[in-house]
VEXDOGU-954796 format. One record per residue (C-alpha): residue number from 1; x, y, z. Coordinates in pm, whole numbers, m for minus. Layout:
<rs>
     k        x        y        z
   NUM        X        Y        Z
...
</rs>
This chain:
<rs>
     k        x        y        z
     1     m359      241      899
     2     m519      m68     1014
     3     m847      m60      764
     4     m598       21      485
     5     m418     m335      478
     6     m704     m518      412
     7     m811     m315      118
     8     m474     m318        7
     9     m392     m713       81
    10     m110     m542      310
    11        3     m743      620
    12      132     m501      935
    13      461     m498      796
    14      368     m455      450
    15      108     m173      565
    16      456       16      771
    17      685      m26      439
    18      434      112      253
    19      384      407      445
    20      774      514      414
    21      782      329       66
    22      521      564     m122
    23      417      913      m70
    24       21      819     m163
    25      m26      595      161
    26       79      863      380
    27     m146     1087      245
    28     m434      844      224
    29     m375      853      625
    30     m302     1135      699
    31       59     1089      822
    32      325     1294      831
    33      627     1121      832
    34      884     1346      809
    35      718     1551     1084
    36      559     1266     1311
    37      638      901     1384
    38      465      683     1213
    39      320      333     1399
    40      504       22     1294
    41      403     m288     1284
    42      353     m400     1579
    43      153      m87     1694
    44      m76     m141     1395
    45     m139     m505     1501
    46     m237     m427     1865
    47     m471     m161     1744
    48     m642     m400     1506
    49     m695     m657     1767
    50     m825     m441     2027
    51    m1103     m344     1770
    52    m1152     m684     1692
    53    m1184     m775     2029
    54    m1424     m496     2116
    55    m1591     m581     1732
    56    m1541     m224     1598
    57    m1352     m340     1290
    58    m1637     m416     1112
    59    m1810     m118     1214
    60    m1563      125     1132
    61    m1459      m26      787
    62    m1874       27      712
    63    m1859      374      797
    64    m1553      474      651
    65    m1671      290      294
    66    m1982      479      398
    67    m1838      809      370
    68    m1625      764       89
    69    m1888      663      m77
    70    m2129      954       17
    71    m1823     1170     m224
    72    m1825      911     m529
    73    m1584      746     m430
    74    m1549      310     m420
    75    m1348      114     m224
    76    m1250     m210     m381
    77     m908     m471     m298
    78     m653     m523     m546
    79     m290     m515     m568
    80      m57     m236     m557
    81      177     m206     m903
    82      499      m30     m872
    83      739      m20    m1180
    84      992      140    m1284
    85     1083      226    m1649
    86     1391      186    m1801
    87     1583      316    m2133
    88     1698      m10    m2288
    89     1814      m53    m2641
    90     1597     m274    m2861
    91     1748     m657    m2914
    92     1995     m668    m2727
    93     2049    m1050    m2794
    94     2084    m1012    m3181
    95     2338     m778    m3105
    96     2557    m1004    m2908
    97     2523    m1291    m3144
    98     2600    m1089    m3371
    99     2970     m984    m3221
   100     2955    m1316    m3124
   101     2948    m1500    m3444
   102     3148    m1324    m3646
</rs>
């Protein structure tokens, strides 16, 4: 979980609503969590200091870009678009003046 919120621009609390929020994050990690608990925040944040501290972080981000990349795939930052799409009817505000004006 903790090399995903960089890539994602995810803080630890972003990174743990994320992971209940959409079904693609757990997935990406591998959780299960309907089965399993899943770390929160705070668990995320002492596991990305103590491999900061021990300077893994680095390391393991390499290798994991690594072997994505060894199956075609590329790792690259950028924001995370959810929408939702809804029937509306088509000018609504001429409509209303409309009723409005008459």
């Amino acid at each position: 979980m903790g090399l995903s919120a960089p890539v994602d621009n995810l803080s630890d609390p972003g990174l743990e609503d994320a992971v209940h929020d959409r079904l693609s994050f757990p997935r990406l990690l591998g959780l299960d969590p309907i089965h399993h608990k899943v770390p929160d925040e705070k668990t995320v944040l002492h596991f990305r200091r103590l491999l900061e501290s021990h300077g893994l972080a680095e390391a393991l981000f390499v290798q994991v870009c690594a072997g994505l990349a060894a199956q075609g795939l590329l790792v690259k930052t950028g924001t995370v678009v959810d929408a939702t799409l809804l029937a509306a009817p088509s000018n609504t505000k001429t409509r209303l003046a409309r009723v409005f004006t008459r």
